[in-house]
Jmol script that loads the backbone (N, CA, C; Angstrom):
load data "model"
ATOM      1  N   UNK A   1     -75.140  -3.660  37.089  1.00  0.00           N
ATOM      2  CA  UNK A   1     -73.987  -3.501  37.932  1.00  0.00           C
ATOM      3  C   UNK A   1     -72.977  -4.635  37.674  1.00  0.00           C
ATOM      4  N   UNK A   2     -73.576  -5.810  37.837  1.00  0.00           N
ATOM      5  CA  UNK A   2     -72.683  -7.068  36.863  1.00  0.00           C
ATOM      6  C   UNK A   2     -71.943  -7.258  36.097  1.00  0.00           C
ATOM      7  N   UNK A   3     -72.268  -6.378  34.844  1.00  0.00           N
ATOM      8  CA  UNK A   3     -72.333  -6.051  33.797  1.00  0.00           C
ATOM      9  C   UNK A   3     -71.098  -5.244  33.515  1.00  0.00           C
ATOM     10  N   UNK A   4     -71.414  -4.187  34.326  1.00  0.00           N
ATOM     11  CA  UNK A   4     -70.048  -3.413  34.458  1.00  0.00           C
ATOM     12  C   UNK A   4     -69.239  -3.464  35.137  1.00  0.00           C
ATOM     13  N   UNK A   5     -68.879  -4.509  36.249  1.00  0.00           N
ATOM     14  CA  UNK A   5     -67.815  -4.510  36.935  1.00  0.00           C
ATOM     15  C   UNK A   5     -67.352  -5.722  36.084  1.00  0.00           C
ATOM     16  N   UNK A   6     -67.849  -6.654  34.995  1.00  0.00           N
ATOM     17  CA  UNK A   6     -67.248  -7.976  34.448  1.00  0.00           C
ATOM     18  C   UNK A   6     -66.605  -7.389  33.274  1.00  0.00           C
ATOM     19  N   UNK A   7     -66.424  -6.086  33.011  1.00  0.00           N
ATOM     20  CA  UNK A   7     -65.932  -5.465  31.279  1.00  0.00           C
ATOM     21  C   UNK A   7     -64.840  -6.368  31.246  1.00  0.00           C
ATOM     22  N   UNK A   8     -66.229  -7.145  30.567  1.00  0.00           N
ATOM     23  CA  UNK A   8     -65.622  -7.853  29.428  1.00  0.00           C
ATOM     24  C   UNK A   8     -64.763  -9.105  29.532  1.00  0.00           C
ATOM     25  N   UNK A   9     -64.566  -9.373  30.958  1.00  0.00           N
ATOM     26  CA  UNK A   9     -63.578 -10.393  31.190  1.00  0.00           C
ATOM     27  C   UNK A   9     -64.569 -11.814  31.995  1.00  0.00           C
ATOM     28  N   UNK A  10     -65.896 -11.225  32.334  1.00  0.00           N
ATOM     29  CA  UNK A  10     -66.469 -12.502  32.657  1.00  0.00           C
ATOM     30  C   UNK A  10     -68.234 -12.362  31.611  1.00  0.00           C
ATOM     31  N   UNK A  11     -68.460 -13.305  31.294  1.00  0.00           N
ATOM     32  CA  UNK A  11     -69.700 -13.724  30.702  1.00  0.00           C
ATOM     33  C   UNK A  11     -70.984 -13.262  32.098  1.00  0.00           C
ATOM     34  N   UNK A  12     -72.162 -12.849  31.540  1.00  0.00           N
ATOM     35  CA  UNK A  12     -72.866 -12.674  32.481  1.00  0.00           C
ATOM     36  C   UNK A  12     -74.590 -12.686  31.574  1.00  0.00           C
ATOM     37  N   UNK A  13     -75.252 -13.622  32.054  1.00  0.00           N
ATOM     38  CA  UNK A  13     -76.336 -13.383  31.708  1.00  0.00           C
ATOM     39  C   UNK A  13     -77.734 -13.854  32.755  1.00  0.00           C
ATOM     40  N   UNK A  14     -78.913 -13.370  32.547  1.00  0.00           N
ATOM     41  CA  UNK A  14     -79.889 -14.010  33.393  1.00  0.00           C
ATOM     42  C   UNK A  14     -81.349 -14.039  32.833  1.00  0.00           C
ATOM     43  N   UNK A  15     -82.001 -14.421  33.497  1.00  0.00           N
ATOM     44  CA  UNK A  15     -83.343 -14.691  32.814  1.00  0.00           C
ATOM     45  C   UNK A  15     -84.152 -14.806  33.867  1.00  0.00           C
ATOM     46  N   UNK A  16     -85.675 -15.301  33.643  1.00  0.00           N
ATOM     47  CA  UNK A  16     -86.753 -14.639  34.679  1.00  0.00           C
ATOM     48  C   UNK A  16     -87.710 -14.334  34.144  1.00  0.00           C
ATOM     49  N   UNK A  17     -89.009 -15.017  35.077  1.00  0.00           N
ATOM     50  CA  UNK A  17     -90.562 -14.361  34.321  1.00  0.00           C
ATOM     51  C   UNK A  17     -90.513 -15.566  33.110  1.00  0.00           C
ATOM     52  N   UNK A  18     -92.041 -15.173  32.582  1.00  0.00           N
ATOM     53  CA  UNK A  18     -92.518 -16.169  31.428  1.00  0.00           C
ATOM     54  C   UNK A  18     -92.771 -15.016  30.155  1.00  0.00           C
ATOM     55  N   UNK A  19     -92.955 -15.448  29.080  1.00  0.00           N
ATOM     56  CA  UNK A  19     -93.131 -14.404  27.960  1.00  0.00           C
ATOM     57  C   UNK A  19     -94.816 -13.645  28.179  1.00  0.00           C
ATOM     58  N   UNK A  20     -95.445 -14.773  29.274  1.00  0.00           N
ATOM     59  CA  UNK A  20     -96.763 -13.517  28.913  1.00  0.00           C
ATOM     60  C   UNK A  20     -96.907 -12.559  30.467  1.00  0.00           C
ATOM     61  N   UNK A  21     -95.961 -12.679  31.115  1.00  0.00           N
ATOM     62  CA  UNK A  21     -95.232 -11.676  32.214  1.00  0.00           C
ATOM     63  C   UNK A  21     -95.639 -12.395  33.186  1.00  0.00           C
ATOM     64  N   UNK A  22     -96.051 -13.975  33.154  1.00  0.00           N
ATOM     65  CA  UNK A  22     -96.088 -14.370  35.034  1.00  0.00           C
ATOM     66  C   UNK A  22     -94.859 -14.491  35.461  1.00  0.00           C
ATOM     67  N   UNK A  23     -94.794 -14.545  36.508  1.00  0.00           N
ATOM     68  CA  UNK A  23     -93.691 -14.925  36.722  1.00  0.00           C
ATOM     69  C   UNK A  23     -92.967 -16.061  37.402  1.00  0.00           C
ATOM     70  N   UNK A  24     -91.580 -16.598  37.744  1.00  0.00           N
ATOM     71  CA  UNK A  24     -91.117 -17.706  37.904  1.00  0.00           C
ATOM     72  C   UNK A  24     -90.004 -18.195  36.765  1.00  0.00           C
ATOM     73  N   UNK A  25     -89.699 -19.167  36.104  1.00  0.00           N
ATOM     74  CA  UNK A  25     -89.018 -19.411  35.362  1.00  0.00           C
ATOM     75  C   UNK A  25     -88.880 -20.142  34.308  1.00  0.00           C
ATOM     76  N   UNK A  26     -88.310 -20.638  33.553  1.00  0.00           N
ATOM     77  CA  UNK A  26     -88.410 -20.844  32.131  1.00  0.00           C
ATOM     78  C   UNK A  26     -87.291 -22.017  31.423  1.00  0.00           C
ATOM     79  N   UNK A  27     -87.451 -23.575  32.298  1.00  0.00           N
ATOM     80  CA  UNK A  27     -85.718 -24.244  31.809  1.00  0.00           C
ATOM     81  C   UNK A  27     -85.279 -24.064  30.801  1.00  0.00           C
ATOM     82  N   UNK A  28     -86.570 -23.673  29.871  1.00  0.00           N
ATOM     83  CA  UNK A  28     -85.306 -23.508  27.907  1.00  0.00           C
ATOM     84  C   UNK A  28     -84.649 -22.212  28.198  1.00  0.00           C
ATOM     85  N   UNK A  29     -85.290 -21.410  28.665  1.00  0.00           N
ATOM     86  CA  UNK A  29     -84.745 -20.224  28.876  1.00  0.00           C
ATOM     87  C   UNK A  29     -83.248 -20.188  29.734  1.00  0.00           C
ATOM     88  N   UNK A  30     -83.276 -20.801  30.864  1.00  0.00           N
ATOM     89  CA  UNK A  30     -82.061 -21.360  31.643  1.00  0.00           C
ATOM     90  C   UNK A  30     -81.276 -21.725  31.260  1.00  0.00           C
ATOM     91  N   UNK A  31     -81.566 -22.914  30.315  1.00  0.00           N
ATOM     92  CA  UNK A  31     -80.977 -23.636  29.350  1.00  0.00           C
ATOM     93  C   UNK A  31     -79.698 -22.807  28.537  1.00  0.00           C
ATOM     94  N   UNK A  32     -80.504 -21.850  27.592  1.00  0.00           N
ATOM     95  CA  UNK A  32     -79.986 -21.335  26.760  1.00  0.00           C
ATOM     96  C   UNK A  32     -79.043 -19.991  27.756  1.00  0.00           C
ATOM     97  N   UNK A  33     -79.147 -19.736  28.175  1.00  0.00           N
ATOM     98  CA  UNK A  33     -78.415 -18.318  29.308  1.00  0.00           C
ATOM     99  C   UNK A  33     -76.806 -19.261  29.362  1.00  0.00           C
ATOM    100  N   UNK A  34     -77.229 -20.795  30.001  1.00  0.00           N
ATOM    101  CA  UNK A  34     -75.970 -21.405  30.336  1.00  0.00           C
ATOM    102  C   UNK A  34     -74.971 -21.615  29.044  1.00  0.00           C
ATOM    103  N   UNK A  35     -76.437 -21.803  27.839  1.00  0.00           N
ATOM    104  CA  UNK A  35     -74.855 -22.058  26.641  1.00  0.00           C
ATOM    105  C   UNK A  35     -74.388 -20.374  26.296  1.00  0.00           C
ATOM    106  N   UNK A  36     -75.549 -19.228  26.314  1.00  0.00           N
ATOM    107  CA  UNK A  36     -74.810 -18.416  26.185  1.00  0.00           C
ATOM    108  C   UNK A  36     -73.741 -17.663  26.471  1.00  0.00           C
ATOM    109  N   UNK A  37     -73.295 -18.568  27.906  1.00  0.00           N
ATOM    110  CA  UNK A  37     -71.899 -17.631  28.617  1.00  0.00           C
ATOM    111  C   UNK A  37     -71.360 -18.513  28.765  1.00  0.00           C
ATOM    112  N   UNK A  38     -71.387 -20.177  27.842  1.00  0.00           N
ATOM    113  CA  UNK A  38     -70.845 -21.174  28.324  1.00  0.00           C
ATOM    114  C   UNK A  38     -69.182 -21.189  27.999  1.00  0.00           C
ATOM    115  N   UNK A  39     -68.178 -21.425  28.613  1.00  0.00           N
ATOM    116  CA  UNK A  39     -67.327 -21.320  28.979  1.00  0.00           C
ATOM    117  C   UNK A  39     -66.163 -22.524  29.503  1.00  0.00           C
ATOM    118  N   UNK A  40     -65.344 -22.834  28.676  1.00  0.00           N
ATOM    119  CA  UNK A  40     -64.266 -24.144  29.196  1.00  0.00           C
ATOM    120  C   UNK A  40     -64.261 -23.878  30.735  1.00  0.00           C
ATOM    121  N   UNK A  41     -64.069 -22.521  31.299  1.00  0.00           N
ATOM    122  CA  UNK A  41     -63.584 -22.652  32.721  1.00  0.00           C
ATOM    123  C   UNK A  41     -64.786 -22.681  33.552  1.00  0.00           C
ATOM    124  N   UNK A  42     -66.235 -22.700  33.330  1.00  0.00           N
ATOM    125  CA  UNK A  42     -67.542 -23.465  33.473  1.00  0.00           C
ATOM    126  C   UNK A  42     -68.302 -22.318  33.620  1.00  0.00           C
ATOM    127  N   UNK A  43     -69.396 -22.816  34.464  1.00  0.00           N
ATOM    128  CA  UNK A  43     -70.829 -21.623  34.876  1.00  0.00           C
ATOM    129  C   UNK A  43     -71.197 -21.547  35.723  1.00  0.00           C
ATOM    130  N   UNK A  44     -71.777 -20.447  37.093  1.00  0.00           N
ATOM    131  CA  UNK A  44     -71.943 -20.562  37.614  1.00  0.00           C
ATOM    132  C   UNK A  44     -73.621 -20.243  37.785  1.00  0.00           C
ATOM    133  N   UNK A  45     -74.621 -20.962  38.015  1.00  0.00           N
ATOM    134  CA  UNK A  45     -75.734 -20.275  38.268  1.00  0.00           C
ATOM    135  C   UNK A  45     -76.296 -20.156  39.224  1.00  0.00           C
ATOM    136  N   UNK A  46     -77.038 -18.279  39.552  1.00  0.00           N
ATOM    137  CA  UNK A  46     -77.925 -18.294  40.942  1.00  0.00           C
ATOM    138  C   UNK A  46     -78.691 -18.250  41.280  1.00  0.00           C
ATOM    139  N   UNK A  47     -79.256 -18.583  42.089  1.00  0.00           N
ATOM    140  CA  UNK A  47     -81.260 -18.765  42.314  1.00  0.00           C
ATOM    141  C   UNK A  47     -81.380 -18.186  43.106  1.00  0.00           C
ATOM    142  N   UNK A  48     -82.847 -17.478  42.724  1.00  0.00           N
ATOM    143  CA  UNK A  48     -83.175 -16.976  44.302  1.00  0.00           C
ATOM    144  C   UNK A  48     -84.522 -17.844  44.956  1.00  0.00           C
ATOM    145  N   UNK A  49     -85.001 -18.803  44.476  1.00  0.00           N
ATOM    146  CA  UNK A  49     -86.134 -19.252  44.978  1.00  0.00           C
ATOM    147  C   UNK A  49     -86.339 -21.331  44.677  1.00  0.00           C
ATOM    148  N   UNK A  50     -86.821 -21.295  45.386  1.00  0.00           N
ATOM    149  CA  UNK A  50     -87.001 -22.806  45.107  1.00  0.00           C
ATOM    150  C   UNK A  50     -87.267 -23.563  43.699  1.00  0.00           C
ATOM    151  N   UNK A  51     -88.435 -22.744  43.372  1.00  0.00           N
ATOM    152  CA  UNK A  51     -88.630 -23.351  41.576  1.00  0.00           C
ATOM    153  C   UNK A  51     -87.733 -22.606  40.723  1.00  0.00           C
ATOM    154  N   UNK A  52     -86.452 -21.236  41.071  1.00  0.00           N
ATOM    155  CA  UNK A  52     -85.856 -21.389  39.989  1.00  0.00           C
ATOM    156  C   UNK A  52     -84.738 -22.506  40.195  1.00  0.00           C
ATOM    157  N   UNK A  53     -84.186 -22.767  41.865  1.00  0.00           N
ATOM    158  CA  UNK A  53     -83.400 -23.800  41.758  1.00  0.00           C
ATOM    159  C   UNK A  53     -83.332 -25.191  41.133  1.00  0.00           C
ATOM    160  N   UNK A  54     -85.163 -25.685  41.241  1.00  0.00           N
ATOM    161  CA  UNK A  54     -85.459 -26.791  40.285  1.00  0.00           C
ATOM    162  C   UNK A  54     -85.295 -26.663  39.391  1.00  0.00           C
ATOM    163  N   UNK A  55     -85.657 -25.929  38.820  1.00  0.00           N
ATOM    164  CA  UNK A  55     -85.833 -25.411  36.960  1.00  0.00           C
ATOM    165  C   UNK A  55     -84.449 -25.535  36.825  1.00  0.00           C
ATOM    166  N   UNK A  56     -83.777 -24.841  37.180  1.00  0.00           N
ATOM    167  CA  UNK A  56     -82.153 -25.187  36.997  1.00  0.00           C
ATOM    168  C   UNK A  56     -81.226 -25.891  36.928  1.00  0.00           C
ATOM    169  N   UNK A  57     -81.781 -27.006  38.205  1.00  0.00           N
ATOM    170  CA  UNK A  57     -81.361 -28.505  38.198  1.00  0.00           C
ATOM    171  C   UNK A  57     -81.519 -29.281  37.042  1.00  0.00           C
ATOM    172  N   UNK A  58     -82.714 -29.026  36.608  1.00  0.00           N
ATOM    173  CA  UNK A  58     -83.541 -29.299  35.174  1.00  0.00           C
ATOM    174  C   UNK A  58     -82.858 -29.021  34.099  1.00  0.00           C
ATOM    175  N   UNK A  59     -82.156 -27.797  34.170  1.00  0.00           N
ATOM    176  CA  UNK A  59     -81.599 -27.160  32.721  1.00  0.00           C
ATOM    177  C   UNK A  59     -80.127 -27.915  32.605  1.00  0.00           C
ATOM    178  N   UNK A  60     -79.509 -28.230  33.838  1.00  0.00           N
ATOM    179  CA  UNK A  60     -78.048 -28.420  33.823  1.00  0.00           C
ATOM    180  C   UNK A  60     -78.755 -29.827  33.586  1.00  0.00           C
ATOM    181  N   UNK A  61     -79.603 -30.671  34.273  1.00  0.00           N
ATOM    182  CA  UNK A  61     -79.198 -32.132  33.685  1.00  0.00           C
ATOM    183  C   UNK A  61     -79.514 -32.616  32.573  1.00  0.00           C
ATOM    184  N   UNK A  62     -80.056 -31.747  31.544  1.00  0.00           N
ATOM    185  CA  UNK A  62     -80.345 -31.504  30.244  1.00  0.00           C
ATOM    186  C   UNK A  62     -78.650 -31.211  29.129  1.00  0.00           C
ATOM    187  N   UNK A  63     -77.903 -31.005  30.048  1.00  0.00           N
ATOM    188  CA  UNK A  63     -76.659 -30.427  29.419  1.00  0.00           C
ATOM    189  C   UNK A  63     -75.536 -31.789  29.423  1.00  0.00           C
ATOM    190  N   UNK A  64     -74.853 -31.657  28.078  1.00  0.00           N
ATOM    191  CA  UNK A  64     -74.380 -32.701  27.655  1.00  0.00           C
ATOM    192  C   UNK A  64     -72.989 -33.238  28.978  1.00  0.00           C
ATOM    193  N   UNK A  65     -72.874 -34.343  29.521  1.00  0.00           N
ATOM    194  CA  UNK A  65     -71.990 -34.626  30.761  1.00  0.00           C
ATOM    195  C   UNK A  65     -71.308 -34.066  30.703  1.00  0.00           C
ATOM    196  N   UNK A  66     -70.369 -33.523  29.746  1.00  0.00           N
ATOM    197  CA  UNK A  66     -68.941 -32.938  30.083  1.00  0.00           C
ATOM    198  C   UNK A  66     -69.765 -31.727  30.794  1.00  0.00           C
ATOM    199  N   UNK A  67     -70.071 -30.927  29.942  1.00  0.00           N
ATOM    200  CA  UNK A  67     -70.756 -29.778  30.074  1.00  0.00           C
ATOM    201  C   UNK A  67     -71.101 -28.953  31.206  1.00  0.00           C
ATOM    202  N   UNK A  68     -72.135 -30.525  32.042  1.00  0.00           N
ATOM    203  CA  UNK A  68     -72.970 -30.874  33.169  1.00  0.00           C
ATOM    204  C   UNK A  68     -71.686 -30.692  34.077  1.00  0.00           C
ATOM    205  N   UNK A  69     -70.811 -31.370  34.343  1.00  0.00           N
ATOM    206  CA  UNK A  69     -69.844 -31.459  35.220  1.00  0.00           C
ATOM    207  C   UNK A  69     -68.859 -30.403  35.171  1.00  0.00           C
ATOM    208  N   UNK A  70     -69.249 -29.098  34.596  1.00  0.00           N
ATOM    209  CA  UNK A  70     -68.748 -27.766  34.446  1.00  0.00           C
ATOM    210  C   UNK A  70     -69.668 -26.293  35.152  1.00  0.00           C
ATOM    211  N   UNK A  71     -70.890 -27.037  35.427  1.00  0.00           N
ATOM    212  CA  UNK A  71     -71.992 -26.122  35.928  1.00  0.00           C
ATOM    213  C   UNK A  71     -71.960 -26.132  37.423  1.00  0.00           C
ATOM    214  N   UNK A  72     -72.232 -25.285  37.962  1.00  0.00           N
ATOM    215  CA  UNK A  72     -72.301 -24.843  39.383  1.00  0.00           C
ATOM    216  C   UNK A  72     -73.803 -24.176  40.006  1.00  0.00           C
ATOM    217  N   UNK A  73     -74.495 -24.694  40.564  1.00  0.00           N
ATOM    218  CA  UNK A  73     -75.547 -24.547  41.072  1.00  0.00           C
ATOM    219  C   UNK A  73     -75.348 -23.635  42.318  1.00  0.00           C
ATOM    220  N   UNK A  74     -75.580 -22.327  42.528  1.00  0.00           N
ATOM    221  CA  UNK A  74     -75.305 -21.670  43.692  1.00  0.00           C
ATOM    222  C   UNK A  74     -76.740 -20.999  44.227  1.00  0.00           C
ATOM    223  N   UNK A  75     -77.103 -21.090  45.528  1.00  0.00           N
ATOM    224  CA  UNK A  75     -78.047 -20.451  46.235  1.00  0.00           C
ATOM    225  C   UNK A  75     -77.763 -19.377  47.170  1.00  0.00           C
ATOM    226  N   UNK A  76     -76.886 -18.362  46.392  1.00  0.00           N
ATOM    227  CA  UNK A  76     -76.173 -17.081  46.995  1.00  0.00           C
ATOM    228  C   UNK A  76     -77.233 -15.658  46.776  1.00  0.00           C
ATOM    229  N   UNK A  77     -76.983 -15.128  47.415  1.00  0.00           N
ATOM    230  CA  UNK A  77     -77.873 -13.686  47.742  1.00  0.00           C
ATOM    231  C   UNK A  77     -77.982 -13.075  46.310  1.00  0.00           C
ATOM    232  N   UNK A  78     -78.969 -13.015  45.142  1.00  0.00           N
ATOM    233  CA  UNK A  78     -78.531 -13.036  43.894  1.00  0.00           C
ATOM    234  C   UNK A  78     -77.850 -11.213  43.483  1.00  0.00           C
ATOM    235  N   UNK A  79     -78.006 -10.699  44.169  1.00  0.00           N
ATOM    236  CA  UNK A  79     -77.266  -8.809  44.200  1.00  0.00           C
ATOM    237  C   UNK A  79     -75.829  -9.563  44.451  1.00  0.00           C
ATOM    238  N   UNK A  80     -76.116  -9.563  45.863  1.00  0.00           N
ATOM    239  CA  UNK A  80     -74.151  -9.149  45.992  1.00  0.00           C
ATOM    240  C   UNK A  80     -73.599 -11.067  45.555  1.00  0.00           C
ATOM    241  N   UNK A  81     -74.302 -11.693  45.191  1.00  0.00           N
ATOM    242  CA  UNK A  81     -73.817 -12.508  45.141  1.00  0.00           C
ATOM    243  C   UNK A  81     -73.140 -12.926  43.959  1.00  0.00           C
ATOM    244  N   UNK A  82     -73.953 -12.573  42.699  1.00  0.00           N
ATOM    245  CA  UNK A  82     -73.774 -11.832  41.142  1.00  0.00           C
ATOM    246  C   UNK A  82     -72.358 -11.078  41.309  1.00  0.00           C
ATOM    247  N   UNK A  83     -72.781  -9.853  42.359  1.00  0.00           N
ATOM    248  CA  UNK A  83     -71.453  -8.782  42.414  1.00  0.00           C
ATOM    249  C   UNK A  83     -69.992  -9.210  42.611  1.00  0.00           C
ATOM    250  N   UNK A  84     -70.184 -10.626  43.894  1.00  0.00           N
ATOM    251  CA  UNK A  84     -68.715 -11.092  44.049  1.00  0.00           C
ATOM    252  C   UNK A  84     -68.296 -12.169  43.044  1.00  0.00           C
ATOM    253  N   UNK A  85     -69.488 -12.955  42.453  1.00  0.00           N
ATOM    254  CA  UNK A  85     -69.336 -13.782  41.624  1.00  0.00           C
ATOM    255  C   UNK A  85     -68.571 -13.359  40.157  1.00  0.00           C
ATOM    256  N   UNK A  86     -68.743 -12.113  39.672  1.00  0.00           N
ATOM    257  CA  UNK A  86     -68.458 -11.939  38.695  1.00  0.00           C
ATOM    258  C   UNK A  86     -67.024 -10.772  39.157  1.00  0.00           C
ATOM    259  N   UNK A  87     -66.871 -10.334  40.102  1.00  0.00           N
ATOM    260  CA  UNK A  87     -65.512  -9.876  40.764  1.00  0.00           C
ATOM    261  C   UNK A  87     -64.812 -11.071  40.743  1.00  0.00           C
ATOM    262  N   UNK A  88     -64.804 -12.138  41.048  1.00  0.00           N
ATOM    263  CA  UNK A  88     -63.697 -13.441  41.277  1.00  0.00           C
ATOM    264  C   UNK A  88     -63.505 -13.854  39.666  1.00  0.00           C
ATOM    265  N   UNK A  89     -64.723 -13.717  38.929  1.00  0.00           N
ATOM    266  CA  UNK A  89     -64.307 -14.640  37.659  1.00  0.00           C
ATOM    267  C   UNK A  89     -63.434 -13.510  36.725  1.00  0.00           C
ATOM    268  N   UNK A  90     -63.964 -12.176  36.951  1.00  0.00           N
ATOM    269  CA  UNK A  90     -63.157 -11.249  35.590  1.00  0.00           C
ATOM    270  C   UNK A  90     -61.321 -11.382  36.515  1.00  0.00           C
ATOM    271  N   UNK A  91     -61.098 -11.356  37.348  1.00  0.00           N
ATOM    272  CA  UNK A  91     -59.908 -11.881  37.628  1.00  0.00           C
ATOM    273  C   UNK A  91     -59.105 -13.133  37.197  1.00  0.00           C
ATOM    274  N   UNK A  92     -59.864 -14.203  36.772  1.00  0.00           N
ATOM    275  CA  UNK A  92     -59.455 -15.370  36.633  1.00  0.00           C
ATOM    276  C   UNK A  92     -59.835 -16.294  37.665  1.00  0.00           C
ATOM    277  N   UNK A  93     -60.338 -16.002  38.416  1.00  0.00           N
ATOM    278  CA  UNK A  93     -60.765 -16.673  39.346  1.00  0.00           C
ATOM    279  C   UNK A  93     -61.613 -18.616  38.823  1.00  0.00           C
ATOM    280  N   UNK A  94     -60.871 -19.528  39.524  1.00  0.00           N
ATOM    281  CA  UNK A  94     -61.568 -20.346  38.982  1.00  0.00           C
ATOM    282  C   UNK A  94     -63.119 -20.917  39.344  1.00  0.00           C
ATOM    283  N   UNK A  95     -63.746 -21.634  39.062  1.00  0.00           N
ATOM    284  CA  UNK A  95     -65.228 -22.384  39.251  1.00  0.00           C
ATOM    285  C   UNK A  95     -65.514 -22.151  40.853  1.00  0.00           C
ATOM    286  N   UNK A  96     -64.456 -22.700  41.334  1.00  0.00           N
ATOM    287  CA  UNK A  96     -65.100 -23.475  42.819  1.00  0.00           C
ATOM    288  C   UNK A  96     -64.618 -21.968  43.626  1.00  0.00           C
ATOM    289  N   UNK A  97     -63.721 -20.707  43.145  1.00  0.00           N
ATOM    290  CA  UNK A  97     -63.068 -19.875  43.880  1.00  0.00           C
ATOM    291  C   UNK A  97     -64.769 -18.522  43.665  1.00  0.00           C
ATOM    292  N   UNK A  98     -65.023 -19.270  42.263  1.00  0.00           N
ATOM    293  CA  UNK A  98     -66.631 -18.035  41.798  1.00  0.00           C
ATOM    294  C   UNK A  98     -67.680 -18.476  42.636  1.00  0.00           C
ATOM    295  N   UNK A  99     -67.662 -19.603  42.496  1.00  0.00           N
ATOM    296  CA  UNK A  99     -68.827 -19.515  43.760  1.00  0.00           C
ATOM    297  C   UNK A  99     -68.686 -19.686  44.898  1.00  0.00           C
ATOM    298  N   UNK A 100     -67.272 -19.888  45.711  1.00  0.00           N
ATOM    299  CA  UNK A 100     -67.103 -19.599  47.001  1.00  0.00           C
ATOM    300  C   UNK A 100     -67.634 -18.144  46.991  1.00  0.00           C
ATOM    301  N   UNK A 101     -67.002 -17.127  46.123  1.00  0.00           N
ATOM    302  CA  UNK A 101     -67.627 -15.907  46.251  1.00  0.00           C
ATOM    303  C   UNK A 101     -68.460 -15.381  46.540  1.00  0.00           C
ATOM    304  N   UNK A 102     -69.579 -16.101  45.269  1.00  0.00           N
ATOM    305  CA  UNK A 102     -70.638 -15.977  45.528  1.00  0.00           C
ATOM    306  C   UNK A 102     -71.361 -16.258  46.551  1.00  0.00           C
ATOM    307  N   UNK A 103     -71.466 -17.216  46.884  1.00  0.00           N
ATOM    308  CA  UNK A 103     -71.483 -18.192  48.801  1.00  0.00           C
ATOM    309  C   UNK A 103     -71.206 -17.210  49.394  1.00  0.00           C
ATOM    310  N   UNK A 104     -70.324 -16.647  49.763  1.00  0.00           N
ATOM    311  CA  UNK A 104     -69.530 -15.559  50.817  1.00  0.00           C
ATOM    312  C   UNK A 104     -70.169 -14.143  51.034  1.00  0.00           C
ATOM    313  N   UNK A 105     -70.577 -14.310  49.740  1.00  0.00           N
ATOM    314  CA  UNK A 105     -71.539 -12.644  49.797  1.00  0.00           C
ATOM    315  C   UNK A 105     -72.433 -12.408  50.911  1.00  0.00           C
ATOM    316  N   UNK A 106     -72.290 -11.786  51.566  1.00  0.00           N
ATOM    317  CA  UNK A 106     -73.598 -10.599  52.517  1.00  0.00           C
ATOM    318  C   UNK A 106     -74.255  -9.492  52.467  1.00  0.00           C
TER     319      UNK A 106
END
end "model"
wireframe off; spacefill off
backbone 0.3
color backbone group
């Protein structure tokens, strides 16, 4: 659904689970999601649970400072929160306006 409401104008990717199907999360994996949609106008990422928020914390402070100080850590409802998040950015919407979005979601 992400996917298709961002045609094409916002980056969108996610990750989840381990390769032998437990589940939870994966910081290289995190890691790499953030450079894959990485972006001058930054990233926003969302968690839905405590260890992916760590893991995440993990992945961004792994990321080179500029970089780091371009990432956005959000603990928004990850459905509609994805949904408004990526509604604000294919607009142009900037960093702090994507994850107010996201934040805002119900």
């Amino acid at each position: 659904m992400a996917l298709a409401m961002a045609r094409g104008k916002a980056r969108v990717a996610w990750c989840g689970g381990h390769a032998d199907g437990k589940l939870g999360t994966v910081i290289a994996d995190i890691r790499q999601r953030i450079d894959d949609v990485w972006s001058p106008r930054g990233v926003v990422v969302l968690v839905d649970l405590g260890g992916a928020e760590l893991n995440s914390e993990t992945a961004i402070e792994m990321l080179d400072v500029d970089r780091r100080e371009r990432v956005r850590l959000c603990t928004a409802p990850i459905v509609e929160g994805a949904i408004m998040a990526v509604a604000e950015a294919s607009v142009g919407g900037d960093l702090a306006s994507v994850q107010r979005a996201a934040e805002d979601a119900v």
